[in-house]
BAKOLNU-425809 format. One record per residue: residue number from 1; residue in one letter; x, y, z of N, C-alpha, C in turn. Coordinates in Angstrom, 3 decimals. Atoms other than C-alpha are relative to their C-alpha. Example, Ala and Ser with C-alpha at 12.3 -4.5 7.8 and 13.67 -1.06 7.14 Angstrom:
% BAKOLNU-425809
1; a; 0.890; -1.190; 0.000; 12.300; -4.500; 7.800; 0.900; 1.200; 0.000
2; s; -0.820; -1.190; -0.060; 13.670; -1.060; 7.140; -0.770; 1.090; 0.730
This chain:
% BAKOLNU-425809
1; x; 0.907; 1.135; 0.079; 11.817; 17.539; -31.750; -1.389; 0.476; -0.431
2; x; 1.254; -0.356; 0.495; 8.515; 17.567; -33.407; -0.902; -0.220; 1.274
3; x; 1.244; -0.287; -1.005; 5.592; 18.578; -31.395; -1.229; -1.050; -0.475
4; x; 0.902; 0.234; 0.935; 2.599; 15.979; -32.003; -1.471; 0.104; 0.980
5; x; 1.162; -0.485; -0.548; -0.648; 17.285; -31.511; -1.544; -1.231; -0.539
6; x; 0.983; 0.681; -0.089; -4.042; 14.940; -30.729; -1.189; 0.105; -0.536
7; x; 0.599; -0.887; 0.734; -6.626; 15.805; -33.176; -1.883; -1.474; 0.865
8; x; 1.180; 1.600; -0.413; -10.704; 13.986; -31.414; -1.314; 0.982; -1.005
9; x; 0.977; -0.582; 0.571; -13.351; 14.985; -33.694; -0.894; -0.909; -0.481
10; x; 0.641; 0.818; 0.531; -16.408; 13.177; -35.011; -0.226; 0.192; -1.752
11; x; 0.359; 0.021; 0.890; -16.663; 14.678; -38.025; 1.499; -0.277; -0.960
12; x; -1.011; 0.007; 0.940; -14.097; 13.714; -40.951; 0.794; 1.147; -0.959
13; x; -0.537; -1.913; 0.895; -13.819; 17.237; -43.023; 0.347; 0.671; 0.854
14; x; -1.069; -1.075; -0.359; -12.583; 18.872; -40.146; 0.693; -0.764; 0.692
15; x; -1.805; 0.161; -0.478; -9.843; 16.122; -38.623; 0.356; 0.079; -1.231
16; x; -0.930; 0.119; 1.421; -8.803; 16.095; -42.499; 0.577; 1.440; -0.077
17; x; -0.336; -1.863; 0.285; -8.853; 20.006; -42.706; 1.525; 0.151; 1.236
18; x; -1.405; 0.125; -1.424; -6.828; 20.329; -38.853; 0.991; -0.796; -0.793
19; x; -0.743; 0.864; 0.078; -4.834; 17.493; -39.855; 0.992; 0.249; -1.458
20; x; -1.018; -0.434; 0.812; -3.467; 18.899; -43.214; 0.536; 1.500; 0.319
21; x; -0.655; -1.288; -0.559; -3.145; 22.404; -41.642; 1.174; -0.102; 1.098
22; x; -0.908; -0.227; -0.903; -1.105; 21.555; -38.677; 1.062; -1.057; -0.482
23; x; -1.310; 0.888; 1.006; 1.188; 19.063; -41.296; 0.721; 0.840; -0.201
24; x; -0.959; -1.497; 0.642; 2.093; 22.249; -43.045; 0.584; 0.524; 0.954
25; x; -0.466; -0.923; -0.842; 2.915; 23.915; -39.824; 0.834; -0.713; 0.924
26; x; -0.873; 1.391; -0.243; 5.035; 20.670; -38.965; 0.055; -0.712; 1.422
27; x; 0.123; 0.600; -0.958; 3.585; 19.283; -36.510; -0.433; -1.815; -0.397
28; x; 0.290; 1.197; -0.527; 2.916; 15.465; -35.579; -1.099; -0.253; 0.072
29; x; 1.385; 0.443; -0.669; -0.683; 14.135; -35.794; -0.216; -0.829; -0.353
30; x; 1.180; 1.405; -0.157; -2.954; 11.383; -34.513; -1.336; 0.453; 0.396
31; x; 1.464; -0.608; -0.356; -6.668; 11.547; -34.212; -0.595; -1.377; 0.065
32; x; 1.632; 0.716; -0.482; -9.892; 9.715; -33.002; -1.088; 0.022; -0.583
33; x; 0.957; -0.454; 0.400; -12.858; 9.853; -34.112; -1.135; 0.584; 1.126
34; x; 0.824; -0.121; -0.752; -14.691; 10.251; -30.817; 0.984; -0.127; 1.325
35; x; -0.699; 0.396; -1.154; -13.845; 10.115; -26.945; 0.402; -1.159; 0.427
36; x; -0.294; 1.270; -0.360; -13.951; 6.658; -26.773; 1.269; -0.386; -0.471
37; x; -1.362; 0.304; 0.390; -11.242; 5.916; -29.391; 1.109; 0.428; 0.613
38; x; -1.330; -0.873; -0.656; -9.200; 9.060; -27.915; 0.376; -0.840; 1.191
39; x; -0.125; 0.971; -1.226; -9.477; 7.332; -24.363; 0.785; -1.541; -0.465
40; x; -0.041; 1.060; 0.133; -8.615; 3.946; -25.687; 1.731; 0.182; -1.014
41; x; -1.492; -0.356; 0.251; -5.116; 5.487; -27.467; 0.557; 0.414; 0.973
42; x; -0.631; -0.409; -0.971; -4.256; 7.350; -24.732; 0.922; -1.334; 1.336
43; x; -0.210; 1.029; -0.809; -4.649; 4.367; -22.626; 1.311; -0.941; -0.471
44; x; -1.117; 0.411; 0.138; -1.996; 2.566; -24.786; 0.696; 0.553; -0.141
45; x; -1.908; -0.548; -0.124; 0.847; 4.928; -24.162; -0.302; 1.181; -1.044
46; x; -0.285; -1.199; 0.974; -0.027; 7.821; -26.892; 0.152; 1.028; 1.191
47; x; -0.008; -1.427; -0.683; 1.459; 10.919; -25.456; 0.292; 1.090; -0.583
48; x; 0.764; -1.347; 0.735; 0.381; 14.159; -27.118; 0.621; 1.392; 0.401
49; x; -0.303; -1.599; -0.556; 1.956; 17.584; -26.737; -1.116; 0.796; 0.438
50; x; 1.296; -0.748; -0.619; -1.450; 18.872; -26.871; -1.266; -0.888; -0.516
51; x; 0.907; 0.805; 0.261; -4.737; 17.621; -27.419; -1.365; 0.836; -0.046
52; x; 0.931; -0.665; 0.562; -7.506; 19.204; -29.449; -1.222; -0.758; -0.629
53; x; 1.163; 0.750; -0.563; -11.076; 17.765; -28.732; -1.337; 0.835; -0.525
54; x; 1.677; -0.383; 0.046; -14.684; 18.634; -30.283; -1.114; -0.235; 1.277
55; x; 0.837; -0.395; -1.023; -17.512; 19.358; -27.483; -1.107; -1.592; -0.620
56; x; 0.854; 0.634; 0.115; -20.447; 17.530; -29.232; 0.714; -1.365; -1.403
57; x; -0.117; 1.295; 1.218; -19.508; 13.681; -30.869; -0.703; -0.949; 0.841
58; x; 0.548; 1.452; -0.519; -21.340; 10.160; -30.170; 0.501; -0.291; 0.890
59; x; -0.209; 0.875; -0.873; -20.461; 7.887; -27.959; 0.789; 0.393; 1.523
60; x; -0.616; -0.855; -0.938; -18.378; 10.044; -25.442; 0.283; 1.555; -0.727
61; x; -0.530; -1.287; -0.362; -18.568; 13.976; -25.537; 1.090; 0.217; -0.293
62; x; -1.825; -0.229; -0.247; -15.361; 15.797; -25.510; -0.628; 0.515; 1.755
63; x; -0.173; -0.372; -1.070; -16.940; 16.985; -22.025; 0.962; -0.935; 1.051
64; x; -0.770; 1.285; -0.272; -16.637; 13.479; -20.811; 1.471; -0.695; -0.291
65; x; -1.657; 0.155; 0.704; -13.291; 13.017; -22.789; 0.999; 0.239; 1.092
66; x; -1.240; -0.955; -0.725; -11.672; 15.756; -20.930; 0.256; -0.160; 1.671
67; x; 0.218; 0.184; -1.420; -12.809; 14.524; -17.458; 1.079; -1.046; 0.026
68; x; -0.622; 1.407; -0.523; -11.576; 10.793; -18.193; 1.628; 0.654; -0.288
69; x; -1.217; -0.637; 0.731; -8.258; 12.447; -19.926; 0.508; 0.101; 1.516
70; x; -0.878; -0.703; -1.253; -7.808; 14.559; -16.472; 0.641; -1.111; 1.156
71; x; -0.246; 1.214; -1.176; -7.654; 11.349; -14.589; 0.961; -0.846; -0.322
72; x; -1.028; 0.882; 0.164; -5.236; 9.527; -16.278; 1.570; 0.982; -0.377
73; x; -1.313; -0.863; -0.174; -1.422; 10.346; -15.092; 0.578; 0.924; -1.140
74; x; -0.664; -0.766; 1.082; 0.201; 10.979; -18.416; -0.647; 0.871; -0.809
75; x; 1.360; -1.126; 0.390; -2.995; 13.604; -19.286; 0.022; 0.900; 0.841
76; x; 0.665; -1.001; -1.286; -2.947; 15.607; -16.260; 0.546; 1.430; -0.379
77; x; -0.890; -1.105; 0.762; -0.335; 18.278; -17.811; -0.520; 0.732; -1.223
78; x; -0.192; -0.734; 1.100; -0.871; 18.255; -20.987; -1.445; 1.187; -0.610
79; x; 1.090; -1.245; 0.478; -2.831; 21.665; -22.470; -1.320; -1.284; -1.270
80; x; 1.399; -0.173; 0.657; -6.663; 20.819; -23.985; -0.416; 0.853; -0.397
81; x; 1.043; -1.108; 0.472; -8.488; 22.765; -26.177; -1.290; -0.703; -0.513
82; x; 1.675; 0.962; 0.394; -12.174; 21.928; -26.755; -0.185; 1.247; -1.314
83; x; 0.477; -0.199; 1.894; -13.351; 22.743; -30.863; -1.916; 0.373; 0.831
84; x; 1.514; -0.517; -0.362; -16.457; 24.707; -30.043; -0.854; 0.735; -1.507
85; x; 0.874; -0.703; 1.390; -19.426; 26.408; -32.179; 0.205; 1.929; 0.247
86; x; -0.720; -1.183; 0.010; -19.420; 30.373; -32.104; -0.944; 0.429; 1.734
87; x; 0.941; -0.471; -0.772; -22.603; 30.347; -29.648; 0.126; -1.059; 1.266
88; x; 0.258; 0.857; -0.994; -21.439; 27.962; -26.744; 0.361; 1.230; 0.823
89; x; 0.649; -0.476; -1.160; -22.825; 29.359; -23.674; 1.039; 0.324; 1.010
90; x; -0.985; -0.309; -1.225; -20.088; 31.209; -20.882; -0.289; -0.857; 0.544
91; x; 0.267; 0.987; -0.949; -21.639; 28.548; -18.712; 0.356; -1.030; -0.030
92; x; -0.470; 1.170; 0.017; -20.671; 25.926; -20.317; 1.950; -0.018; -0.206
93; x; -0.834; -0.734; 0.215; -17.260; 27.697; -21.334; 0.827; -0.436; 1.612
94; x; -0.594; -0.396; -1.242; -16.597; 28.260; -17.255; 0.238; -1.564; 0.424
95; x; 0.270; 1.346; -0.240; -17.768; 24.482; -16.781; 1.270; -0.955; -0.312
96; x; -0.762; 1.028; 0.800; -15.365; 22.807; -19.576; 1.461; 0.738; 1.269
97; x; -1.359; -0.311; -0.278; -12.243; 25.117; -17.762; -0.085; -0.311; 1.311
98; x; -0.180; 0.202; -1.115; -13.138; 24.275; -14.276; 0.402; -1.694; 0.000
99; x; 0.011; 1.158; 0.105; -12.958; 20.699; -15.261; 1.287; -0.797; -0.578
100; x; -1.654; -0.139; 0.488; -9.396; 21.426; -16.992; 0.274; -0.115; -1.374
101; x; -0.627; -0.077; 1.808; -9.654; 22.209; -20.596; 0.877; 1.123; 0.265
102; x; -0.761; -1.124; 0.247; -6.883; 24.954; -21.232; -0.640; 1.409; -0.596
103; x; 1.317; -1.071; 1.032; -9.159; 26.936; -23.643; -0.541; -0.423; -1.138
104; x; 1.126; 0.359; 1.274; -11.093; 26.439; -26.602; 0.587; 1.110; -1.642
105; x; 0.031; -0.486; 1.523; -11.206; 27.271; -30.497; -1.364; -0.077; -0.382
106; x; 1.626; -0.004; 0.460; -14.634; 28.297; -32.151; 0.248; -0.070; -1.609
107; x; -0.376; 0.811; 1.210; -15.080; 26.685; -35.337; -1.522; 1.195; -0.592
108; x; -1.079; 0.444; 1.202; -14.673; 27.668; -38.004; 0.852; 1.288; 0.433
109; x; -1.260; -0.975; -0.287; -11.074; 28.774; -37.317; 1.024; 0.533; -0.916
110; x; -0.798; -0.254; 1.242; -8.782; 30.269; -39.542; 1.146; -0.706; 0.263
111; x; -1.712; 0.363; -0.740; -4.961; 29.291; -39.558; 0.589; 0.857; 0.549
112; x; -0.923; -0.472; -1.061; -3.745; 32.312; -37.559; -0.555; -0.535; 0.994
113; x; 0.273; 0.394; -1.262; -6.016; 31.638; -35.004; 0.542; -0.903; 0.731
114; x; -0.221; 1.614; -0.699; -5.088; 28.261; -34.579; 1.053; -0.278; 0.101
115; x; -1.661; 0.268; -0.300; -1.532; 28.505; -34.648; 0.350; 0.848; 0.572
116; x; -0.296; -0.951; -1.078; -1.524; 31.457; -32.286; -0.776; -0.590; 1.189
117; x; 0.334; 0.258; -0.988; -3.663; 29.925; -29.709; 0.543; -1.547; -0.024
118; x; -1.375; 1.270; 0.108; -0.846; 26.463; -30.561; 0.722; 0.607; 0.934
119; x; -1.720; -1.199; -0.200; 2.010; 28.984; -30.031; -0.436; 0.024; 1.564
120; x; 0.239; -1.280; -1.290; 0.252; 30.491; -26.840; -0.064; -1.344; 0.891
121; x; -0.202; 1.147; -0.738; -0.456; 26.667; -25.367; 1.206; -0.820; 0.091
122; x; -1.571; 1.652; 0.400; 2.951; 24.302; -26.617; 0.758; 1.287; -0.428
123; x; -1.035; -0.316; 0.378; 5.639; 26.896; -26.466; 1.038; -0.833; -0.397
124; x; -1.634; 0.773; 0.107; 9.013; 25.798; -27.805; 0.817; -0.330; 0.533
């Protein structure tokens, strides 16, 4: 069964970029543009193998995202990764994982990276 992975980003050039990279690598994707939308799919029944979230967008954070995410049943499992810059702060790092992201990607990622830290979250 195909794996489909949750793509929340504000900016458009990189869910387009993600979103044709993890095609090729045959996965399943839907995306957001922000936390609000993500929240507001989730809420109708999308359920996500994994779910890969930018830190800084409008209207809801991915901090905030990942909080409301943790609270709703069919979210509580599934692996998060928060889309970071190269210079976010251990503090905030320790913050996002105490709060229940899985781990993070620092942008700009290549395609091993990102399909080894896939692999290492959504085994087969």
């Amino acid at each position: 069964m195909t794996k489909m992975i949750f793509l929340v980003d504000d900016s458009l050039t990189m869910l387009m970029s993600l979103k044709g990279r993890l095609k090729m690598a045959g996965f399943n994707i839907e995306t957001a543009e922000d936390g609000v939308q993500a929240m507001e799919k989730l809420r109708a029944g999308l359920k996500p193998n994994l779910i890969i979230t930018d830190i800084n967008m409008p209207n809801m954070n991915g901090v905030e995202f990942l909080k409301q995410a943790r609270n709703l049943p069919n979210c509580r499992f599934i692996p998060i990764l928060m889309l970071t810059v190269l210079d976010m702060a251990m503090e905030k790092r320790e913050e996002v994982r105490k709060i229940g992201a899985t781990g993070w990607l620092v942008k700009p990622i290549s395609d091993v990276d990102l399909l080894d830290m896939i692999r290492l979250v959504l085994p087969d």
